[in-house]
N, C-alpha and C positions, 0 to 999 in steps of 0.2 A: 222401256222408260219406267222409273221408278220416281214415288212419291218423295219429294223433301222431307229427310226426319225431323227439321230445327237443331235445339244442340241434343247431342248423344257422345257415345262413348265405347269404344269396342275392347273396355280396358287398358287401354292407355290413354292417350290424351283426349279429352271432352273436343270434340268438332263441332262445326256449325253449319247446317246445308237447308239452304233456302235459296228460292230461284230469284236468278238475276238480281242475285248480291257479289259485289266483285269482293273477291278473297286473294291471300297473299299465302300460297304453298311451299312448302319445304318439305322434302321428300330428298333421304340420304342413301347410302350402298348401305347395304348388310355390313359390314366386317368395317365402317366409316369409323367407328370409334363404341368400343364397349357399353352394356345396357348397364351397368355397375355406376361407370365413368357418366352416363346421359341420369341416370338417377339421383345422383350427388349434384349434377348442375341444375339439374330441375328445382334443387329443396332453396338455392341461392336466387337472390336479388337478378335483375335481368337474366334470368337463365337462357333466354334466347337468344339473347347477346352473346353469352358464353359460350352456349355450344356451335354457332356458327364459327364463332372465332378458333375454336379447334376444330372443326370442318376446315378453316380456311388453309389450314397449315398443311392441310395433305393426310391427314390419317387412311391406312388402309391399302387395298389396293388399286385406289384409283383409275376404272378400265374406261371410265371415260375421256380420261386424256388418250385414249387411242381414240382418232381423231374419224373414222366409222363407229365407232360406240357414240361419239359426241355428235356426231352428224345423224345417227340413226334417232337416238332420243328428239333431237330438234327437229326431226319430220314428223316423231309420230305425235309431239306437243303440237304442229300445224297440221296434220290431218285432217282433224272436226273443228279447227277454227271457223268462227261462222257459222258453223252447224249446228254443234252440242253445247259449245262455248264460246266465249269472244276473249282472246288471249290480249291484254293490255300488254305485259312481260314478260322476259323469260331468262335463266342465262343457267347453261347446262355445267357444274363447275366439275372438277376433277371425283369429287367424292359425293355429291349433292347437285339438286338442283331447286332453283329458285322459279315460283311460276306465277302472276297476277293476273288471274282469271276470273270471269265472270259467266257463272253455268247459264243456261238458256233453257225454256219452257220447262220440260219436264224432266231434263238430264240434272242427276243431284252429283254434288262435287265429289262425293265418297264414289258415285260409280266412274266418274271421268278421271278419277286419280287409279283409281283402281286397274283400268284398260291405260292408262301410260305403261303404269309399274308391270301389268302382267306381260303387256306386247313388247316390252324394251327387254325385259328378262330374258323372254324366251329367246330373243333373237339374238341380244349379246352374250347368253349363255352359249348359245349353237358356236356362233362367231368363234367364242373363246374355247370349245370342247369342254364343257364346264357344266357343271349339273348342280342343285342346289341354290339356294338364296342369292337373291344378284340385290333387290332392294329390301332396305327394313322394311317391315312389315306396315309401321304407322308411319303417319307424314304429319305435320306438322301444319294448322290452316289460322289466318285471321282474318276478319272481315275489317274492309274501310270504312272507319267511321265517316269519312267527311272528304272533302277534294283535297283538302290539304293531306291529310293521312295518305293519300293514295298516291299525289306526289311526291312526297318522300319515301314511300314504299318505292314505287319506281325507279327513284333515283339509286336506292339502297341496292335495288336486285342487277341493274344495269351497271352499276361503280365495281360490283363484287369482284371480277376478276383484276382490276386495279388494286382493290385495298389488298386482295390477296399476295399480290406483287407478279399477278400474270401475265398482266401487259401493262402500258405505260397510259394507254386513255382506252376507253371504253370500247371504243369502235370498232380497236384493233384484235376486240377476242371475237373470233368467226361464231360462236355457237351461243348469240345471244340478240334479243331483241335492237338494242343499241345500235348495233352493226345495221340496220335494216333501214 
């Protein structure tokens, strides 16, 4: 168990990790969409907005729409629910995944993002005969200000594979909190 840093920074995006604050995670594939391409949307107006919305289109090579990559991710985001963390959402998408979690006692968000990303790797790399980078390196966090934010956060990460046009209601993507 490690201490909460508050906000920091590992050279790319400033994070925020303090305990039992619920946060709204984004964490995409290596090869999801160029560091060129994420740094020109970063300098624009809702950049957040933007680069999901090319996350949504599919960029990359999307090994979690193999349907054991998307099922392996979603056991090992339930895992330590309860335990390390308490997962409010989740929804694992083709290039990206969406996560609204809230760390517990002394488990800080950087280490619980960090054991998704390294046990999902290794095992989708094995799967795939694959060596090298499976997730970006940074993930993307926000904390909820207030119920309302946390609300619409929910709704946001549970509609995704709707708006994306991957199924028709919520319920009917298997690798997602919604469905449960």
């Amino acid at each position: 168990m490690t201490q909460p840093k508050g906000w920091h920074s590992r050279g790319y995006l400033p994070h925020f990790d303090s305990p039992e604050t619920v946060q709204f995670v984004t964490f995409r594939l290596a090869d999801s969409m160029p560091r060129a391409r994420i740094e020109a949307l970063r300098s624009m107006p809702d950049a957040m907005l933007l680069i999901d919305q090319e996350l949504d289109t599919g960029l990359g090579a999307c090994w979690p729409r193999d349907a054991e990559i998307a099922t392996l991710t979603q056991e090992t985001l339930l895992h330590f629910d309860g335990e390390r963390y308490r997962l409010l959402a989740w929804c694992i998408m083709p290039n990206h995944v969406h996560v609204v979690v809230e760390t517990l006692e002394a488990h800080t968000l950087s280490h619980v993002v960090k054991s998704w990303k390294s046990f999902t790797s290794r095992r989708a790399n094995a799967r795939l005969g694959r060596t090298g980078a499976f997730w970006d390196a940074d993930y993307f966090d926000r904390y909820m200000r207030n119920e309302d934010h946390l609300m619409r956060t929910i709704e946001y990460v549970e509609n995704n594979p709707v708006k994306a046009g991957l199924v028709d209601k919520t319920a009917d993507w298997p690798w997602s909190s919604a469905r449960r």
